[in-house]
C-alpha positions in Angstrom: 0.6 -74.4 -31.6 3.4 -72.1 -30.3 1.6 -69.0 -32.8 -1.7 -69.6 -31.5 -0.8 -69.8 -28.1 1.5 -66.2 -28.7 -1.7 -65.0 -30.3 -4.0 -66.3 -27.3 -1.7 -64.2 -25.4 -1.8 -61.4 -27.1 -5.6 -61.0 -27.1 -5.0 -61.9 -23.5 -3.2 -59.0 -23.3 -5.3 -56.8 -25.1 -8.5 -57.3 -23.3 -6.5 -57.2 -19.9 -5.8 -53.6 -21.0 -8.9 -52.8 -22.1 -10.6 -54.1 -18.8 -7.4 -51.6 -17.1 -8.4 -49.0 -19.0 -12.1 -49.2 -18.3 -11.5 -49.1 -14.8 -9.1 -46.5 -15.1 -12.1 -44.5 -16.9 -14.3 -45.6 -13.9 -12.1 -44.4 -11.3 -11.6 -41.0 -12.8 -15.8 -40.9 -13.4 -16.4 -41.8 -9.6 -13.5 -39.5 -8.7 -14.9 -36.3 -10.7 -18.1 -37.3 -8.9 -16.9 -37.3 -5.6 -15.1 -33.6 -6.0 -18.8 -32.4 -7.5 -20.4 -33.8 -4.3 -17.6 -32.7 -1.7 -18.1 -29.1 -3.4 -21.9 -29.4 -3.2 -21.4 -30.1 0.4 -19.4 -27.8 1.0 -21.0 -24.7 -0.9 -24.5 -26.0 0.9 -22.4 -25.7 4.4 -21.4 -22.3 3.7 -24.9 -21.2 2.9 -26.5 -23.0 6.1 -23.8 -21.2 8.4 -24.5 -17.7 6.6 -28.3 -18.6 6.9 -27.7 -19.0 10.6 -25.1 -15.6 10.8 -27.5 -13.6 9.5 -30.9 -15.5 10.9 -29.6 -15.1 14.2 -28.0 -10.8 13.6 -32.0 -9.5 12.6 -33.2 -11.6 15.3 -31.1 -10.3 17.9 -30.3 -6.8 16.3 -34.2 -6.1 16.4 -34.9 -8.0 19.7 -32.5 -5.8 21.4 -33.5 -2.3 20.3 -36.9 -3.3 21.5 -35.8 -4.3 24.9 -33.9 -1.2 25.1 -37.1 0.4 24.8 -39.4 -1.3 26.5 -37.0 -0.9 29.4 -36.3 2.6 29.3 -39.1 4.1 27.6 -41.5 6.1 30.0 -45.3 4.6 29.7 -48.5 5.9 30.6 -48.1 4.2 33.9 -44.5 5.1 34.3 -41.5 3.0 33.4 -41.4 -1.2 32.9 -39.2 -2.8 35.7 -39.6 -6.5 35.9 -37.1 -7.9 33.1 -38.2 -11.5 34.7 -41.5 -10.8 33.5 -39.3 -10.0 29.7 -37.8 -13.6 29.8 -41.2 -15.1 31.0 -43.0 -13.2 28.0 -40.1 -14.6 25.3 -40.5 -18.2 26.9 -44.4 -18.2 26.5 -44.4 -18.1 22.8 -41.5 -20.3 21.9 -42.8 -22.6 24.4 -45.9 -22.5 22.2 -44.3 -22.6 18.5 -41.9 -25.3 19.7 -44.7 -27.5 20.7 -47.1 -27.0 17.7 -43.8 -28.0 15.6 -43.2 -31.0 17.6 -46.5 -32.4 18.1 -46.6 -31.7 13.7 -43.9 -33.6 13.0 -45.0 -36.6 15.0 -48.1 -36.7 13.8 -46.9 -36.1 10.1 -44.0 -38.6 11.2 -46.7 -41.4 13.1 -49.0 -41.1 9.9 -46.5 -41.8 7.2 -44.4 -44.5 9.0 -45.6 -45.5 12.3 -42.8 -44.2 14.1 -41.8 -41.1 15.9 -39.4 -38.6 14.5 -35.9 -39.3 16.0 -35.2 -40.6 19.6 -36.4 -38.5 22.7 -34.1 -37.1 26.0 -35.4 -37.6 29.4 -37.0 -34.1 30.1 -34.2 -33.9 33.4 -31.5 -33.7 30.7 -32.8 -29.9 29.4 -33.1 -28.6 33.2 -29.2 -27.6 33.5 -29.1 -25.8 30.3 -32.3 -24.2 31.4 -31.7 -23.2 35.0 -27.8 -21.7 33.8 -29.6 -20.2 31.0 -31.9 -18.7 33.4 -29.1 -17.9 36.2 -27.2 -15.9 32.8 -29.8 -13.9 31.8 -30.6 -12.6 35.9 -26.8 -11.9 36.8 -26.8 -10.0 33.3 -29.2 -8.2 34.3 -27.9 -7.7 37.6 -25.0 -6.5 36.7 -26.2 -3.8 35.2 -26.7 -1.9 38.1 -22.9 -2.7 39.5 -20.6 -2.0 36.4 -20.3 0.7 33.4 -20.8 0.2 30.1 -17.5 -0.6 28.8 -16.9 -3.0 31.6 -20.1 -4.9 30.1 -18.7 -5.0 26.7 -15.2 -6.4 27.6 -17.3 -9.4 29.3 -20.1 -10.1 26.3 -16.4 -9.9 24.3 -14.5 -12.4 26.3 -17.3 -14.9 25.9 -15.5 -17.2 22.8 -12.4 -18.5 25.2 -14.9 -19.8 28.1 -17.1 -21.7 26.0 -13.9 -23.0 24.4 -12.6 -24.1 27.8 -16.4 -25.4 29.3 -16.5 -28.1 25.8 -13.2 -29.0 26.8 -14.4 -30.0 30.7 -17.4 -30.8 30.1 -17.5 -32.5 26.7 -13.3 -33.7 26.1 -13.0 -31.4 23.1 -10.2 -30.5 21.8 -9.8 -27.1 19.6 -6.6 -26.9 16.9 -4.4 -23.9 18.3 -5.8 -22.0 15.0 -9.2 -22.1 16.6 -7.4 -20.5 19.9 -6.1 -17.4 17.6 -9.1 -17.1 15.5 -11.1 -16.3 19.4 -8.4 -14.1 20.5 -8.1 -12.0 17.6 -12.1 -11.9 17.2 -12.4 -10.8 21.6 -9.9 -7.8 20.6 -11.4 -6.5 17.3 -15.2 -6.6 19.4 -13.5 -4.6 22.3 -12.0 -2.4 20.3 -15.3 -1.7 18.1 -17.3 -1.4 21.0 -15.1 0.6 23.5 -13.8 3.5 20.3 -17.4 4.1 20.6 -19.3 5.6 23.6 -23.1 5.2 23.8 -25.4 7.5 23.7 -27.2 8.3 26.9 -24.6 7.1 29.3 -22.8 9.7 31.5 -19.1 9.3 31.8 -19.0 9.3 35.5 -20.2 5.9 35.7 -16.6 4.5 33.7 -15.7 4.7 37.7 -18.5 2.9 39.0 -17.8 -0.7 38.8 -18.0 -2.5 41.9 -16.5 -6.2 43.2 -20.2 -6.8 43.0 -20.6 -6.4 39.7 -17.2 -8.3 38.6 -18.5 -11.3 40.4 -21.9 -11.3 38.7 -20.4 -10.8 34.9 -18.6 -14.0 36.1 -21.4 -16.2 36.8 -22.7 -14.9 33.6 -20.1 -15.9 31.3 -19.7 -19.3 33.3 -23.3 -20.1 33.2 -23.5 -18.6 29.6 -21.0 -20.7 28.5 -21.8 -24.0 30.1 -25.5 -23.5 28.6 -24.4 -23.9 24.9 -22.4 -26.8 25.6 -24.7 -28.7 27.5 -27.2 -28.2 24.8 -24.2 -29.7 22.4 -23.9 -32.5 24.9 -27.7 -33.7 24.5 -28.2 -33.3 21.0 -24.9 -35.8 20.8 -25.6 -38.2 23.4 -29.8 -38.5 22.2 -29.8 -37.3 19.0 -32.5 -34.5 19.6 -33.5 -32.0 16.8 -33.8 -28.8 17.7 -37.7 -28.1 18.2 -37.1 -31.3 20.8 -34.3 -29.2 22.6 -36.4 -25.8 22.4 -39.5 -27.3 23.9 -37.9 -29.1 26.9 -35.3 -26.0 27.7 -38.1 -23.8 27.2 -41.0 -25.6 29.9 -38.0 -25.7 32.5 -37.3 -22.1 31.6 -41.0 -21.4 32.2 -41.7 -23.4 35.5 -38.6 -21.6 37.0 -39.2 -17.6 36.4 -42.6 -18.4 36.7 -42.0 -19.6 40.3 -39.8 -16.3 40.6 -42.4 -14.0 39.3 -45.3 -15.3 41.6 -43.0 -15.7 44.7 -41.7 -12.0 44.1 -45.5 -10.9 43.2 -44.5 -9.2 39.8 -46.5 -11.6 37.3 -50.1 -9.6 38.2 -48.4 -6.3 38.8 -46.4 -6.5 35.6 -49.5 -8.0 33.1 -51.8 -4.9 34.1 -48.9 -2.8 33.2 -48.8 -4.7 30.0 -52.7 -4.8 29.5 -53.0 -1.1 29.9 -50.5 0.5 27.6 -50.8 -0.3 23.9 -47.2 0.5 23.3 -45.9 -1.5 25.9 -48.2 -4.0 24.8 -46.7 -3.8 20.9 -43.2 -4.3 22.3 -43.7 -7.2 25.0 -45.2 -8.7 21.7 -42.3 -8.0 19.3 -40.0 -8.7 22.0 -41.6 -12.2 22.1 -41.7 -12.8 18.5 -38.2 -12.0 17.9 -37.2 -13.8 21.0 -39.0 -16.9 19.5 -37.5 -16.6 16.2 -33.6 -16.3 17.6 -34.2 -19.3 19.7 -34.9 -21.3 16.6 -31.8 -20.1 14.7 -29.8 -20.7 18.2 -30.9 -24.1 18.9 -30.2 -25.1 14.9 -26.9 -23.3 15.0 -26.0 -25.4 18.2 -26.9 -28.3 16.7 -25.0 -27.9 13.3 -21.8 -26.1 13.8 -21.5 -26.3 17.4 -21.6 -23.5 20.7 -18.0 -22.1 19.5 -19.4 -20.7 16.6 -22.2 -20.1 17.8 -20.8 -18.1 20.6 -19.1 -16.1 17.4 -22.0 -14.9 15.5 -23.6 -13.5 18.7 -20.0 -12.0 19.8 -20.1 -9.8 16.4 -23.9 -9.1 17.1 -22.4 -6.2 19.3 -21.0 -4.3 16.1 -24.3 -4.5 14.3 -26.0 -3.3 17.1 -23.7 -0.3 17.7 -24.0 0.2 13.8 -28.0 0.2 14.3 -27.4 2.2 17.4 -25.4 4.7 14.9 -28.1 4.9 12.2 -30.7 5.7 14.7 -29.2 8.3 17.1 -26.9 9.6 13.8 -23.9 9.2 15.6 -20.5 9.3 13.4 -18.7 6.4 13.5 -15.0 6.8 13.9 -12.1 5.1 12.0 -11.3 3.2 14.8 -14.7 1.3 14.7 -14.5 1.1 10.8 -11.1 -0.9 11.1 -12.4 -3.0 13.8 -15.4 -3.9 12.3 -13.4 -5.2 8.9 -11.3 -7.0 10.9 -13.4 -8.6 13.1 -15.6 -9.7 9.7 -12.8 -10.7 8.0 -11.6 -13.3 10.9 -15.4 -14.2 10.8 -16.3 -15.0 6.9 -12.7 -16.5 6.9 -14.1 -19.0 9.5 -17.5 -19.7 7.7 -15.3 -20.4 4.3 -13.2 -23.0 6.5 -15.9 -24.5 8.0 -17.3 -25.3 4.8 -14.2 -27.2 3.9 -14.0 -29.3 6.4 
């Protein structure tokens, strides 16, 4: 009795270590698993933020150089002057593509399941980020007439730390100190890109030209810049909006509001005949548009992904593509100053992207 009993235990033994051992095999299967989906994840972050970098750069690069020049280009009719009737022009056809998107995906959404696509913010909620979005682009404009060129590149510079310190009043983030450094150093490789290079077409007289004027207006643009990003965060959180949803409501407040300013000014006639009568103008209030429409997309998904911090990055090293641009075109020399910036500031800013995609 006592051998079969030892024996009994034995086998007892033996399949308790073979069941061990299978779930030892298990756990190393699901574990090997995991690691192949936590590096999937993260090599298909990386390639959604790079998307977005690079989405939002040709956007902007090529939205810019055409604003530049439907600006100060000299038409048939004389120069263009109303840049109110610019951001009314840009908010007519995203308004548009924003809509046929949304009204698309619910019906595509309504046929297949009966049910709308995602929940839906009260139209109030997109009026802040539209009327500081608004307020932003006129004091930018603005300010144009009050300060010099290097005056407006130290502010479009500075713009990382107040969006940092808006999320932290408005939505209680909080930002490692890493996050902190990664800004600062990213601020002074930008100014020092932009300001080892002066513009073409810009006298130097003007350097002494800024005015208390002008200081208070790039003010209210980096405040209402700022907050306008992390409102936009704020919704997509607190109603889980997609981003077609959060282009078409910023976008009908955007055009009720400088549509109000255009007729009560009486540009919106004055500045369409303009339009209407000049090809050229004509081809670059279109273009203008288009690429206006196609950077709101990349901004509202970059918002909604990886947040108005980065965000506020990408477009902050916009400003040494553009100058590189603004090289190729006018074949101005780029000096080693600029060359040292610009790896710098890219370095900081690929070093970010490869983070994110860790976390």
């Amino acid at each position: 009795m006592s051998t079969t009993s030892g024996k009994d235990v034995e086998v007892g033994n033996s399949g308790s270590s073979l069941i061990s051992l299978n779930e030892r095999t298990n756990e190393k299967g699901n574990s090997k698993e995991k690691e192949k989906g936590v590096m999937y994840m993260s090599a298909n972050k990386r390639l959604k933020l790079l998307f977005c970098f690079f989405g939002l750069q040709l956007s902007y690069i090529l939205w810019g150089v055409v604003q530049e020049n439907l600006m100060t280009q000299q038409y048939e009719k004389g120069s263009f002057k109303s840049s109110a009737f610019c951001v009314f022009g840009n908010r007519f056809l995203a308004l548009f593509i924003s809509l046929g998107i949304v009204l698309v995906r619910k019906w595509h959404s309504s046929g297949s399941s009966g049910n709308s696509t995602g929940s839906e913010a009260p139209y109030y909620q997109y009026l802040p980020s539209s009327l500081s979005n608004s307020i932003s682009s006129w004091a930018q404009y603005e300010a144009l007439k009050y300060v010099s060129f290097p005056t407006q590149v130290l502010s479009k510079s500075c713009k990382i730390i107040p969006v940092m310190l808006v999320g932290i009043l408005l939505n209680r983030k909080s930002y490692p100190i890493s996050e902190y450094i990664e800004a600062a150093l990213i601020t002074a490789g930008v100014t020092a890109f932009t300001l080892s290079e002066p513009r073409p077409g810009h006298r130097l007289h003007e350097e002494n030209q800024d005015s208390m004027i002008g200081v208070v207006l790039l003010c209210l643009y980096l405040a209402c810049d700022s907050f306008t990003s992390q409102w936009q965060s704020k919704v997509y959180k607190s109603f889980n909006v997609d981003q077609f949803q959060m282009m078409l409501g910023v976008n009908i407040w955007s055009m009720i509001l400088t549509g109000i300013t255009l007729l009560h000014s009486g540009e919106f006639l004055s500045s369409l005949a303009f339009i209407l009568a000049d090809s050229s103008a004509l081809l670059h209030m279109t273009v203008l548009s288009i690429t206006s429409a196609t950077g709101q997309l990349f901004i509202y998904y970059t918002i909604k992904e990886f947040g108005p911090v980065v965000f506020t990055i990408i477009m902050t090293t916009r400003q040494i593509f553009s100058l590189f641009v603004s090289c190729l075109l006018y074949a101005h020399p780029l000096r080693w100053m600029g060359w040292l910036s610009a790896v710098f500031v890219f370095g900081v800013v690929f070093n970010r992207i490869y983070r994110k995609g860790t976390d």
